[in-house]
N, C-alpha and C positions, 0 to 999 in steps of 0.2 A: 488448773485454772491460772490466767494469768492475770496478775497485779498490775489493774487500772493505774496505779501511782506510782508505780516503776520508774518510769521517765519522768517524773516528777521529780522524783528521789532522787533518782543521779543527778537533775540540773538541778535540785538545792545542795546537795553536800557539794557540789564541785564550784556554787557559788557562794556557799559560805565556807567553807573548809579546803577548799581544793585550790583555789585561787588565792591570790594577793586581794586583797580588800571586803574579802567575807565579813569583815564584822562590819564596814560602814554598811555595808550591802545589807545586812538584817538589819541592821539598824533604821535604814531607810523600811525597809519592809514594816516594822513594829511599826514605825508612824503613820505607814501609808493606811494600816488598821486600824487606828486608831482615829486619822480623819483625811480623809482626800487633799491632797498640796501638789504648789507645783513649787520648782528646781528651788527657786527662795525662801518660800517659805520653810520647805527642807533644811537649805542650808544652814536658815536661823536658827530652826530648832535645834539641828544637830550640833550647831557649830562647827560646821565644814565650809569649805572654800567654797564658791558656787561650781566653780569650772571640776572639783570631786565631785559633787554632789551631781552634775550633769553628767558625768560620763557614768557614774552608776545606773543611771536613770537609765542611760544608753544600754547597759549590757542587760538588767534586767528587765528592759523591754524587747531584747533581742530573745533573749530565752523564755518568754511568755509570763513570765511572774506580772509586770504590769503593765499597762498600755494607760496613753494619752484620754482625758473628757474626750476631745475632738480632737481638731487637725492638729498635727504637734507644729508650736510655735512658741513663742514667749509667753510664758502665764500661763501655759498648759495644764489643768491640773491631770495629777495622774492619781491613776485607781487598781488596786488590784485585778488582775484578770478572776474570771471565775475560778481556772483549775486552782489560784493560786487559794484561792478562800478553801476551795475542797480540801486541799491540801495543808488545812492551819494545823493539825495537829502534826504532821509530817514536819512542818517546820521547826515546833517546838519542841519536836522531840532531836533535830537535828542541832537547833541552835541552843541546846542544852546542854552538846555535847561537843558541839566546840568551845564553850567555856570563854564565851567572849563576855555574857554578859557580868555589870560592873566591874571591868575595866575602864578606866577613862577612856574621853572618847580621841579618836587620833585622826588627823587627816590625812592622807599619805602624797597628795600633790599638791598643785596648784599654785597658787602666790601666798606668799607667808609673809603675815604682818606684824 
């Protein structure tokens, strides 16, 4: 039988674990669960730069974890895709094992003020 979450699996550990900026990348994930935002409201919470906080937005909508309310533009809220909600235990057991959580939080581009 084959694992419906297979490919799930490989594009969460290769975006939190595999890549450079896995933890902002869950990070964004936990809030986006917690309540729908778009790129600023993000950044606020997170205390990220916006132009981080926008290009994660970019990679995890490239690999299906979230997509745009609607037409993506400014103010865009974004929302978990479905597979990504199927997949919440998949994640927590993944982002439990990269061992990001409480760590402070870090930005890794952008303009630093």
């Amino acid at each position: 039988m084959v694992d419906a979450a297979a490919p799930m699996k490989r594009v969460l550990w290769w975006l939190l674990a595999g890549s450079r900026g896995g933890e902002n990348r869950g990070r964004i994930i936990l809030a986006l669960r917690e309540r729908p935002s778009n790129a600023h409201q993000l950044s606020e919470q997170l205390r990220l730069d916006y132009k981080t906080v926008r290009h994660h937005l970019k990679v995890l909508q490239d690999n299906g974890v979230l997509s745009p309310s609607g037409p993506e533009q400014y103010g865009a809220v974004y929302l978990l895709t479905p597979a990504m909600e199927q997949a919440g235990a998949l994640f927590d057991e993944i982002w439990a094992k990269t061992g990001a959580q409480g760590k402070p939080p870090r930005d890794e581009g952008g303009d630093k003020a």
